[in-house]
Phi, psi and omega in degrees: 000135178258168238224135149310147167304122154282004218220347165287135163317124162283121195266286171222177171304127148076154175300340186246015154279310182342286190299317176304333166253349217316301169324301201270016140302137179299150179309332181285354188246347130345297169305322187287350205278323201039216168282179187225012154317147188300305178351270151343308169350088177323141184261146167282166179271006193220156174272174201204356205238145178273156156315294176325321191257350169292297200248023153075034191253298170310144196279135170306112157291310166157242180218172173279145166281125183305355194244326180285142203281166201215114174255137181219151145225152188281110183247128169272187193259168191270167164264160204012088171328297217293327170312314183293341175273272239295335217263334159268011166271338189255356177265357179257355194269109164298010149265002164300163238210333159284000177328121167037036178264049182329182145266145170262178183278350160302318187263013144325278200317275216307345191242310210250321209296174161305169084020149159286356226248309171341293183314319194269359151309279232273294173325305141303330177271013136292320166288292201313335171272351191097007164292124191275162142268111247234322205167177180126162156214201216242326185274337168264023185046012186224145169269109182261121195256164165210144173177155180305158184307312202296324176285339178279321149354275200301320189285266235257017185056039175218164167248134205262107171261154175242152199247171142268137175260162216275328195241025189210141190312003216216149189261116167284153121309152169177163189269188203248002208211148150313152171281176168196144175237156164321336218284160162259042170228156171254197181244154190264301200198105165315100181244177195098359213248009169205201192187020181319295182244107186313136139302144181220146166278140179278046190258171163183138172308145138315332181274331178242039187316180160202344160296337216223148185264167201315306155356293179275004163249018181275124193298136140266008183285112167276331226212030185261139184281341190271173161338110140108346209061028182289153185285152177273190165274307198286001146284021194240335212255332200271321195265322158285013160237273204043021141261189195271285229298316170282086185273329193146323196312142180099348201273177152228145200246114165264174217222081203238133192222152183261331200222119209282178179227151192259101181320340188287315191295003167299285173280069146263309191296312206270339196241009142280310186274006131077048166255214177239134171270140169315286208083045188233024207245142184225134196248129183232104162323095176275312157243062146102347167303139135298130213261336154300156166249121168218202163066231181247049178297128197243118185244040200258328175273324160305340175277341190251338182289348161278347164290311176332286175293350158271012149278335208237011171202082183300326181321319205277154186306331184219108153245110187269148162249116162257103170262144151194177185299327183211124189334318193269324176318305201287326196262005155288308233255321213261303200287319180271355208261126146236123013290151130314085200300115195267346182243141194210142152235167191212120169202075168261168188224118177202158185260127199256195199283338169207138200290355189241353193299310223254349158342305168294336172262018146277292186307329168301295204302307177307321193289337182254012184097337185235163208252120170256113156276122175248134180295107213280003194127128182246013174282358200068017176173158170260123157271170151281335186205130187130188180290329173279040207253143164292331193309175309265052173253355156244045139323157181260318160284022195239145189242131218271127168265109202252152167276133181215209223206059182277146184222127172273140174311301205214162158329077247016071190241182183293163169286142206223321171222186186198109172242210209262128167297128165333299190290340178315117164280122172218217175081208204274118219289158179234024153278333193071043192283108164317137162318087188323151168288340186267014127299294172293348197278330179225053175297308195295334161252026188212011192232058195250193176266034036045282188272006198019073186246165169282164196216353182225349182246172153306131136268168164180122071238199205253312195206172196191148188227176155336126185199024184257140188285087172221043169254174167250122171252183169193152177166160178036047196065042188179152188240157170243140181235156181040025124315322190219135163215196183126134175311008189266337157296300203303332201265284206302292164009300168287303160317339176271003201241345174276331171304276201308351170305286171277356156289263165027272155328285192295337180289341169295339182062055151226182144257022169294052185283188192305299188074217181297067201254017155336273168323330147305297200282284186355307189274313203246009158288329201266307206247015155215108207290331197285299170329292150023281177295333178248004175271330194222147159292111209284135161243153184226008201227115151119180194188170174254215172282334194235330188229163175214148170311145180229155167292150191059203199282156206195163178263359189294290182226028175071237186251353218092197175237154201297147148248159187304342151283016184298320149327296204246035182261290195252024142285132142301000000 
């Protein structure tokens, strides 16, 4: 993948290095620089200031040393909004004529992407404040930068103060302010530029379940192939696929992660459950994380989301693991990586700095074809904030993975009954994400007083898989049996069950693969019952903190869990 030059020299400080090289600029990129008054000042297109800190809730503590490097990255904005939505409403909509006639990330760039003239913008008025550039691309809309607090001060109009934070024992970093730059284009969004919110993963113990009351956290594993009879992935593959012939092959499944992983807890994994390891997981730095785990580093969700998806789809060819520090870096990497990972689960939780930063690189990823699964969550519910916080499963392009409480006919036997997990987080977004048309388009029939859903927000979750704690884990040298559950099994699941999905597909001789297929099942859940019935398991049973399964859609588990004809419903 190319690669912005890492490699140029930081050329001078401050606004009045600016004027000083501003001359030996092309006159267009002269121009874009403009004034540099605060006044004046290009606006970013996303907020960046926490509330706490905006409206002066959090206790000031004091400030970042003018001397510490700072890694940031610069995202720029797409070209024609309005095209680019329509362009992802008629490739995802099966009655469009645009159905699934994707892009590639090239012919992204040339119709929606930034200019090259934009990039090269952007790029000098960061060296021009001391920042080297470390990564980014021109396809990946982002400049990824390191420079000192003062350079970042000076390049964005703030001052970097650190806080005391309101509900967690640690001092944040954060500007004190929106940002702004000199340049006369704007910018969609700058990350790296707080630390409010950690990611965390959405796996979670049993002994410290907190969604479920102790009752409701009892393995129900019986009939599991694994240690103790816990389940594998590949009992997953058996109860909700149970065929041969479709492994995965040819395919490639990506993989987002914060935090890196140490391959041996793999094969741990693989030599407890007395299988074979692929050996098919490839590990990738999008800025500069270590892709290992060490210190106090945890792999244990990295450990189960690459198995997970190598039981229920063994074939495939490519498992990236995209690891870094901050949600754009990894998913500009994710949109640009050859191969193209066309299926991806993520199954972290974080609250981000404005609900809309990663909305072009969703939207990108539907427009190229590919399907992002997200962990809707283990509290039994969505908050705004906190541990139960929803991001980013009630997003709008992203298809939300709901948890559920599966029992198999026999040890890696077929599926046999299914109710609702306790713990499964959904319900009405609390980001305030407007309702998708492929939600409000069949309000009347998935939107009922029954399921207590919105009518003016995002439900979720979209589908739902096993997710109760009944597994075989591994992670940090050691393994578990019936111990760890969480929608964070359930996402990989899916993204490995859409690789079959899109082999499938390619055994068709098309390239129409599932891509984004909310607006599919949604239209074919809602208006034919028959599909309905042989594509998904139906859950009718069982409930979270807040909501309880209903027939048809629901905030528990979504429309359900795949049956194996769902494959040759949405290969093309």
């Amino acid at each position: 993948m190319n690669r912005t030059d890492s490699t140029g020299k930081n050329l001078t400080k401050g606004i009045s290095g600016l004027a000083r090289k501003t001359c030996g600029l092309s006159f267009a990129i002269a121009l874009a620089f403009g004034v540099t008054s605060v006044a004046q000042a290009a606006q970013f297109e996303t907020h960046h200031v926490r509330d706490v800190v905006s409206q002066s809730t959090a206790k000031l503590v004091g400030s970042l040393p003018a001397t510490k490097l700072m890694s940031i990255d610069v995202v720029l904005p797409v070209r024609d909004q309005a095209g680019l939505d329509q362009f992802v409403a008629n490739v995802t909509n099966p009655l469009s004529l645009q159905y699934r006639q994707y892009l590639t990330p090239q012919q992204f760039t040339a119709q929606f992407g930034p200019t090259q003239n934009d990039y090269d913008t952007v790029v000098q008025y960061l060296k021009q404040y001391g920042f080297t550039i470390t990564g980014g691309s021109r396809d990946g809309m982002d400049v990824q930068a390191v420079g000192p607090v003062s350079a970042v001060q000076a390049a964005f109009n703030v001052q970097m103060r650190t806080y005391q934070h309101p509900t967690e024992n640690r001092v944040f970093f954060s500007p004190d302010r929106e940002p702004t730059t000199s340049l006369a284009i704007p910018l969609w969004h700058v990350s790296g530029l707080d630390n409010y919110s950690i990611p965390h993963p959405l796996y979670v113990k049993k002994s410290d379940a907190f969604g479920a009351q102790s009752a409701d956290a009892v393995s129900h594993a019986t009939t599991g192939s694994g240690p103790s009879a816990s389940f594998l992935g590949s009992d997953m593959r058996a109860a909700y696929y149970g065929g041969t012939a479709l492994t995965g092959s040819g395919q490639t499944l990506g993989l987002w992660e914060y935090e890196g992983i140490n391959t041996s807890d793999v094969q741990l994994y693989y030599t407890g459950a007395k299988e074979t390891n692929p050996n098919n997981l490839t590990l990738i730095s999008t800025d500069g994380t270590a892709t290992n785990c060490t210190g106090s580093c945890t792999d244990i969700e990295q450990t189960i989301d690459t198995t997970q998806a190598q039981g229920m789809a063994p074939g495939l060819s490519h498992v990236l693991m995209f690891v870094g520090s901050t949600d754009t870096a990894i998913i500009s990497d994710m949109t640009t990586y050859s191969p193209l990972p066309l299926t991806i689960s993520c199954s972290w939780g974080w609250t981000p700095d404005d609900p809309t930063t990663l909305n072009p690189y969703w939207e990108k990823m539907a427009a190229q074809g590919q399907s992002f699964y997200t962990a809707s969550g283990d509290s039994g519910e969505w908050t705004a904030t906190g541990a139960a916080a929803a991001w980013p499963a009630d997003a709008d392009y992203v298809i939300s993975v709901g948890g559920t409480d599966l029992t198999t006919a026999s040890a890696a036997g077929a599926w046999k009954s299914e109710t609702a997990w306790a713990d499964s987080s959904g319900g009405v977004s609390p980001d305030k994400i407007a309702i998708p048309t492929w939600q409000s388009d069949y309000e009347s029939k998935i939107i009922t007083s029954a399921n207590g859903g919105s009518k003016t927000y995002r439900n979720g979750p979209d589908v739902a898989a096993n997710a109760n704690y009944t597994y075989y884990a591994c992670g940090n040298g050691s393994c578990t049996a019936n111990e760890y559950g969480g929608t964070s099994f359930a996402a990989p699941l899916w993204a490995a069950f859409t690789a079959l999905i899109n082999e499938q597909t390619v055994e068709n001789g098309s390239t129409a693969y599932a891509g984004f297929i909310n607006p599919t099942i949604y239209d074919n859940n809602a208006t034919n019952s028959t599909i309905y019935a042989d594509t998904f398991h139906d859950i009718t049973s069982g409930k979270n903190k807040k909501y309880s399964a209903e027939v048809g859609y629901d905030l528990v588990t979504g429309w359900g869990s795949m049956q194996a004809a769902l494959i040759s419903n949405l290969a093309k």
